[in-house]
C-alpha positions as CSV (number, residue, x, y, z in Angstrom):
1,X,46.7,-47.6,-60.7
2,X,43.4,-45.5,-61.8
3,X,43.8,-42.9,-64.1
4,X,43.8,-39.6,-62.3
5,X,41.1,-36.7,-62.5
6,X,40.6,-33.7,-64.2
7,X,40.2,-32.0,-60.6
8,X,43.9,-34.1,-59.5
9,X,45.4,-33.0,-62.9
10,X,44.3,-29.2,-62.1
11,X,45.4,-29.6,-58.5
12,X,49.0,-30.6,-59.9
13,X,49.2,-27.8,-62.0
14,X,48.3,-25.1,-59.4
15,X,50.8,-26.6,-56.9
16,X,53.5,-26.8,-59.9
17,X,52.5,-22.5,-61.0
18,X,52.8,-21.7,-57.0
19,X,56.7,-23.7,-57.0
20,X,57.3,-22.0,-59.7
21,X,56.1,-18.8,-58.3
22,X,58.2,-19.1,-55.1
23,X,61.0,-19.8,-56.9
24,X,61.1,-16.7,-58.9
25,X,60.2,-14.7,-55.8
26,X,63.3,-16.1,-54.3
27,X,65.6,-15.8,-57.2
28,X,64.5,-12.4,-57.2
29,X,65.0,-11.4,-54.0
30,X,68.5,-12.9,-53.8
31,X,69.7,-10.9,-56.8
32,X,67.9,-7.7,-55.0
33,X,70.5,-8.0,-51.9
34,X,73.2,-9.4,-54.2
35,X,72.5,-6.0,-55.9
36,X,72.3,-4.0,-52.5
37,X,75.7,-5.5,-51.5
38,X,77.8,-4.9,-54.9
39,X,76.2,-0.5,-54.4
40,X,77.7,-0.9,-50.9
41,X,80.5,-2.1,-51.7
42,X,81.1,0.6,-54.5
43,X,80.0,3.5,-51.9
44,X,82.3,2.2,-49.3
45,X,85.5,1.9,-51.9
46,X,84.5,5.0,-53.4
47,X,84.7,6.8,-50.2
48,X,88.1,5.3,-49.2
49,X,89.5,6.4,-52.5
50,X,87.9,10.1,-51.9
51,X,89.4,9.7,-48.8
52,X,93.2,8.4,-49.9
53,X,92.8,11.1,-52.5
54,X,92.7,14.0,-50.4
55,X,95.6,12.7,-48.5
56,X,97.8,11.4,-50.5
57,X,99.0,12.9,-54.1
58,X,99.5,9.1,-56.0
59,X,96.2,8.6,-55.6
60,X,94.6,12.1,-56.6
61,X,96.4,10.7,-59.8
62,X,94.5,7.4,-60.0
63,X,91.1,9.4,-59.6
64,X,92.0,12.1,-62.0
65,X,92.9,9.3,-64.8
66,X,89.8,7.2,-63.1
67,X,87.5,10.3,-64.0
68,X,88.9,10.6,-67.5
69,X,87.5,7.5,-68.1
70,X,83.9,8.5,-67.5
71,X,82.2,8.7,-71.0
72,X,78.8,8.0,-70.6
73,X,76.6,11.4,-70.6
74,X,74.6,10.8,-67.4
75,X,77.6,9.7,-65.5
76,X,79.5,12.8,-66.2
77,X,76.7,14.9,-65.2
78,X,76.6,13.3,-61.5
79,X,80.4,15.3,-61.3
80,X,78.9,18.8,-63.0
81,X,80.1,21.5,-60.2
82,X,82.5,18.7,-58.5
83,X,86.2,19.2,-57.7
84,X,88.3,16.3,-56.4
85,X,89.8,16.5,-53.5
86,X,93.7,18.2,-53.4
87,X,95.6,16.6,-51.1
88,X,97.0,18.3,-48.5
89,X,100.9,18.2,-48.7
90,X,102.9,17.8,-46.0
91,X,106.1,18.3,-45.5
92,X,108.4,15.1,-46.1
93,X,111.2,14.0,-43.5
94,X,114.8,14.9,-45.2
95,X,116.2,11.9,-46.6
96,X,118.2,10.1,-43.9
97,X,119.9,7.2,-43.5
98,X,119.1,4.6,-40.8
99,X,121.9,2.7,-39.3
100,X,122.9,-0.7,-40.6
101,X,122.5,-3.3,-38.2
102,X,125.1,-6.1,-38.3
103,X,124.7,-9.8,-37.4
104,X,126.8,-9.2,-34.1
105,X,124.8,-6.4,-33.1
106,X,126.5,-3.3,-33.7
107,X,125.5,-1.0,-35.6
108,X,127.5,1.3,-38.0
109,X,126.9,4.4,-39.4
């Protein structure tokens, strides 16, 4: 087998600087949408806990200890001026009992 060229030797390492270039361009685009996806999913479960929230009073609790838990300086200025929601009570059914159903049927009270 000859020896090869400069010119083959060059050739080689342009093809091998381009792979490499294509490779990175693709790594980097993968963790872009990787990126895009993990923000989406942190708006959209953000939303349903704004949402639960305002709805029910357990969860006002886990967002009020959730924004204790903000320290860093620039996230607790993204919440200057901002109330969570209340939730809106209402008024619970009077504890009753349900009749027990037996195995032949009938049910007693």
């Amino acid at each position: 087998m000859p020896l090869p060229s400069p010119e083959q030797i060059a050739k080689a390492r342009l093809q091998a600087e381009q792979a490499k270039a294509r490779l990175h361009a693709l790594e980097a685009r993968f963790s872009e949408a990787e990126r895009k996806k993990d923000t989406r999913r942190k708006i959209i479960l953000g939303g349903l806990l704004l949402d639960a929230a305002s709805k029910d009073e357990r969860y006002a609790k886990v967002l009020a200890a959730l924004m204790q838990r903000v320290d860093r300086d620039n996230d607790r200025k993204a919440f200057d001026g901002w109330e969570p929601p209340t939730p809106v009570t209402t008024p619970q059914p009077a504890n009753t009992i349900a009749p027990v159903s037996t195995p032949d049927g009938q049910g007693h009270d």
